[in-house]
N, C-alpha and C positions, 0 to 999 in steps of 0.2 A: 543869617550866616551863609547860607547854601546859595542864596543869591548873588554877595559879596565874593563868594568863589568861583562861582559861575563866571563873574564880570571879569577876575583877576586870567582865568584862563583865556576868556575872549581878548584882554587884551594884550595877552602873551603869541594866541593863532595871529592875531592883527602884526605884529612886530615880527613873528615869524614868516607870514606870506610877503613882507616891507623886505627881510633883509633878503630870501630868497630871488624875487623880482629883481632886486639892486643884483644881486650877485651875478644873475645870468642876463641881464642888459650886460653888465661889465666883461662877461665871459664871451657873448657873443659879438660885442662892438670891436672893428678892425683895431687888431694889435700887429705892429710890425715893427720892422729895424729894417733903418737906411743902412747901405754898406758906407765902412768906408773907400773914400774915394782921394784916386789921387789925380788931378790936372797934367793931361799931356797936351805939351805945345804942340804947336802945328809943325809940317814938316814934309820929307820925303825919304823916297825909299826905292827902290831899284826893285820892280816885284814882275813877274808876269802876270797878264791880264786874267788868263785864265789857264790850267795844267798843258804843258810842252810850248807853251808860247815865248817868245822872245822876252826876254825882262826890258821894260821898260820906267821912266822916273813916276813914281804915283807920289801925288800931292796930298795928307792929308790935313783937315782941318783942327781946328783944338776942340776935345772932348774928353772925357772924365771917363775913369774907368773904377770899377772895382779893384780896390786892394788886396783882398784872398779871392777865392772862389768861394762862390755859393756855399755854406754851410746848413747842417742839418737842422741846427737851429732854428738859421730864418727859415726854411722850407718849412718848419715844421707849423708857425704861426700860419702861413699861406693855407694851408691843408687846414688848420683849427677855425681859423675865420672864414674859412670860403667851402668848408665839407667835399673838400678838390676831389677828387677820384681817382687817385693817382694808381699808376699799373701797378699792378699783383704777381706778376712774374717777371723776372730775372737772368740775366746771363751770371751770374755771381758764385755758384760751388764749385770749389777748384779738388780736384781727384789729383790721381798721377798720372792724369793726360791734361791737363788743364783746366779748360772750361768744355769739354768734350759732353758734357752729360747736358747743354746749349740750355735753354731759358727754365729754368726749376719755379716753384712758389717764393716768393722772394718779395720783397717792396723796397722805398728809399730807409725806411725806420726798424727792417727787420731781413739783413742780408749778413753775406758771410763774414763783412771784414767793417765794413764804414758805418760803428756802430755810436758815433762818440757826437756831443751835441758841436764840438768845432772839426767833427772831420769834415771834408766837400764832399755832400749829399750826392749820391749815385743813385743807379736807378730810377733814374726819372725819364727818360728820354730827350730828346728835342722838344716835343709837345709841351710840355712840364714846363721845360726851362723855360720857352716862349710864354706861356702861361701865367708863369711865376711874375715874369718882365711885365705882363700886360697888366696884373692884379697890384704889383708895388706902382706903377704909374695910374692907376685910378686911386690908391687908397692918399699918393702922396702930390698928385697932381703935377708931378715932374714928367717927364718920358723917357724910361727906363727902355732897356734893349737888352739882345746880344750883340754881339762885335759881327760887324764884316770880316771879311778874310785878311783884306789890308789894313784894315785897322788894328784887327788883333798883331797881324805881322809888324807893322811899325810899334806898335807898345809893347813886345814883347823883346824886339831887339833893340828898344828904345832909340832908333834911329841910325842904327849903327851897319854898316855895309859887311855883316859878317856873319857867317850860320852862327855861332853861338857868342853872346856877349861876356863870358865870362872871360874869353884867351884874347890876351892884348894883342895877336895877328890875327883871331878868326882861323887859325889853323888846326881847328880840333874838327878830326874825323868821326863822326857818331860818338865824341865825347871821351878821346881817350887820353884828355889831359884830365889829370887825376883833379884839379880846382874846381872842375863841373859839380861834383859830389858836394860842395860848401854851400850851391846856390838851386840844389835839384832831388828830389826824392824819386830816384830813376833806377831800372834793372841795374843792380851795381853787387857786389859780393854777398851786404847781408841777403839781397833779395834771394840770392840762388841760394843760401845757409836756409833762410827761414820756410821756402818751398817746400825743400828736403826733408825738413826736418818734422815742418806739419804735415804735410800732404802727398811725399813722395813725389816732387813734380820737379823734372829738369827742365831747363832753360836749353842746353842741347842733348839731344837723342838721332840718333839715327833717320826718326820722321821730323825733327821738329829743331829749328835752328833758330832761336833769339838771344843775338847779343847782348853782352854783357861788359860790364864796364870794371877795369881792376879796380878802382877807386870803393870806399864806403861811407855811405851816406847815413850810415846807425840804425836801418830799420829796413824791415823787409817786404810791408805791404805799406796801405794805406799811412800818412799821416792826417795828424792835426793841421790846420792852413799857417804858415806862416813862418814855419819850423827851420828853415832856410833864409841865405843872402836874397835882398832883394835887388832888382834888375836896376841899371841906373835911373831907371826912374819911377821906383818904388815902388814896383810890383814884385808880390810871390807868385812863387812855385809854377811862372811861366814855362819854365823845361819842363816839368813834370808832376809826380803825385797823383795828377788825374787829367786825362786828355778834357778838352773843353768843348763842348755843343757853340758855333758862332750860328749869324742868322742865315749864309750861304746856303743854297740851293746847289748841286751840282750842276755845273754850265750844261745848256742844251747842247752845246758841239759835244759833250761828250755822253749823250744816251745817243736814241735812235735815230740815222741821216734823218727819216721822213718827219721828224718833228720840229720845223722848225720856225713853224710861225707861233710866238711865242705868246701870241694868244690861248694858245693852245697846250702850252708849256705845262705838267703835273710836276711838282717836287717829289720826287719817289728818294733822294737821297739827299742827305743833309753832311755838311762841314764839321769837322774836328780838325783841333790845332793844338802844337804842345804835347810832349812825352806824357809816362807816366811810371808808376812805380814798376810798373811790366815791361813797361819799355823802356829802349835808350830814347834818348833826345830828340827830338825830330829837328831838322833845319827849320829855321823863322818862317820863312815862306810856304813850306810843306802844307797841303789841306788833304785829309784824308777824308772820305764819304764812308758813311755808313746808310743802308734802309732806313729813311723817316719814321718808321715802328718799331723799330732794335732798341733794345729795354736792355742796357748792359751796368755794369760796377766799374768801368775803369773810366765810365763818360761822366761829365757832369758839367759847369760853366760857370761864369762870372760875368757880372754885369757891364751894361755902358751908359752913359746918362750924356743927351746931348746938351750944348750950353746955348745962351744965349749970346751971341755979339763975344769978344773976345776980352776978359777981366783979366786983373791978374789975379795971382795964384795965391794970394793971400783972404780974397774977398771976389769969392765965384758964384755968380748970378747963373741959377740953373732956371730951367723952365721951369712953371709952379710961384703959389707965393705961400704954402703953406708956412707956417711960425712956428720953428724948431722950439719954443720956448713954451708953446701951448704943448697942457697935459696930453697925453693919450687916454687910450678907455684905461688904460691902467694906472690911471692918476700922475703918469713919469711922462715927461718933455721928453720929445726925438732927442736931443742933445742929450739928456740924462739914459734914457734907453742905451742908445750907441755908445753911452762912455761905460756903462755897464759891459757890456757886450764887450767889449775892447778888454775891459777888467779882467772879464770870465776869460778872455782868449789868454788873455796874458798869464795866470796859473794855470791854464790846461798849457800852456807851453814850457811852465816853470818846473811841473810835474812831469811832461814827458821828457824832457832834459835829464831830470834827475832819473829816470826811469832808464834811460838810455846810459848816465853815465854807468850805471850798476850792473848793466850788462857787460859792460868794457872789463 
């Protein structure tokens, strides 16, 4: 008898060390999600070369862009598969001076505001995002990116000769045709309600003057991605929400004369594009620099995937031959991952609609 139970426990250790092994192969093999993507054609655009220069026609070619911005979600896969090491402190606690109290404890998974699995993942820096780009192009054999400066400014105006695409002249000064608010989660009325009301913090004071737009866009920090009209060529939350990391270097004309052999060149500041809920709008063309080490909440980005030869837009040969139809480590095909993901977006957006109309 006592042997016969011996045996029964041995081969209960044996089925328990079997499912555990299975479990953490499957836990540690690369799990991710393609964004979606949307095909912009090729094209032009009236841009300067670089800040104060003359605008001139820049030609771009066709490539793919991400549909939202980077969500916490996928970031979060990146960090689970790859043990990332991402920054530990934050520009993100807002006082009644703003972000005055400058980089606290803080990470992308535990900050003040973007705590939701489809908000756009903040806190990460430039490094990050580049990182992220490098890690989804090895796991998927595509080549994933940031945007240039003129790439993001052509997909973002979708080719359109006008600081903002939403005004059928391009006539909106920092956004003060009230339609902006339909197509952009930007400094707009609730923002200045909900400052107030949590944190004591004006948009103007005596030290401190950011505009604000009459219009209301339903929320006063952070959204979900997608919560808004999309731009005529089927991108969100290009005006705003959250400013975006591209792969721009600040031009050498504008650090020090004496460096200018660009052999020599250090990226000490990197590219942002696009308003966000703190700010009004920024014109398409606008790049703003931040320090390559600035670890803030209002930054974060979205992808670019270059293409092969020019398809069309119904059957898009990207670089890579991976097979959307093969399982992942979690037994679900990219095509079933992504239509997931898409699922989840779509009630977290059905919920904060409803969440939004009850505050009305």
């Amino acid at each position: 008898m006592e042997i016969i139970i011996m045996f029964k426990l041995y081969i209960q250790a044996l089925s328990l060390c079997f499912f555990f092994s299975v479990s953490l192969l499957s836990w540690s093999a690369p799990y991710f999600i393609e964004p979606a993507l949307v095909k912009i054609p090729k094209g032009s655009l009236s841009l300067p070369h670089a800040p104060g220069e003359e605008k001139s026609k820049v030609h771009i070619p066709s490539f793919m862009v991400s549909k939202y911005e980077l969500t916490n979600k996928e970031f979060a896969l990146f960090v689970a598969s790859t043990a990332y090491s991402a920054p530990t402190e934050c520009v993100h606690e807002i006082t009644g001076t703003w972000y005055s109290l400058g980089a606290t404890k803080g990470s992308w998974s535990n900050n003040a505001l973007n705590k939701k699995d489809y908000d756009p993942v903040t806190c990460i820096g430039w490094q990050a995002a580049s990182d992220y780009a490098a890690w989804l192009s090895q796991v998927t054999g595509k080549s994933y990116r940031l945007l240039s400066a003129h790439e993001w400014a052509y997909a973002a105006s979708a080719g359109l000769e006008y600081p903002f695409y939403h005004s059928a002249k391009g006539e909106t000064d920092e956004g003060e045709d009230a339609a902006i608010c339909d197509y952009a989660n930007i400094a707009e009325q609730s923002a200045e309600r909900e400052a107030r009301l949590h944190y004591g913090a004006l948009y103007k004071t005596e030290t401190y003057n950011n505009p604000t737009l009459a219009c209301d866009d339903g929320v006063g920090f952070v959204s979900i991605v997608g919560m808004y009209k999309p731009n005529p060529f089927g991108l969100y939350d290009m005006l705003g929400n959250i400013t975006e990391y591209i792969k721009d270097c600040e031009p050498a004309s504008d650090l020090n004369s004496d460096q200018t052999d660009r052999r020599e060149f250090v990226c000490s500041k990197v590219g942002l594009k696009g308003g966000s809920w703190h700010w009004a709008p920024w014109p398409f063309e606008r790049t703003n620099y931040l320090p390559i080490n600035f670890i803030g909440s209002l930054e974060g980005t979205r992808l670019a995937l270059d293409l092969v030869g020019e398809q069309s837009s119904k059957s898009v040969n990207v670089i890579g031959k991976r097979d959307k139809t093969q399982p992942n480590a979690n037994g679900l095909s990219l095509d079933k991952q992504n239509e997931l993901f898409e699922q989840g977006l779509a009630n977290a957006q059905a919920e904060q609609r409803l969440s939004r109309m009850k505050k009305r």
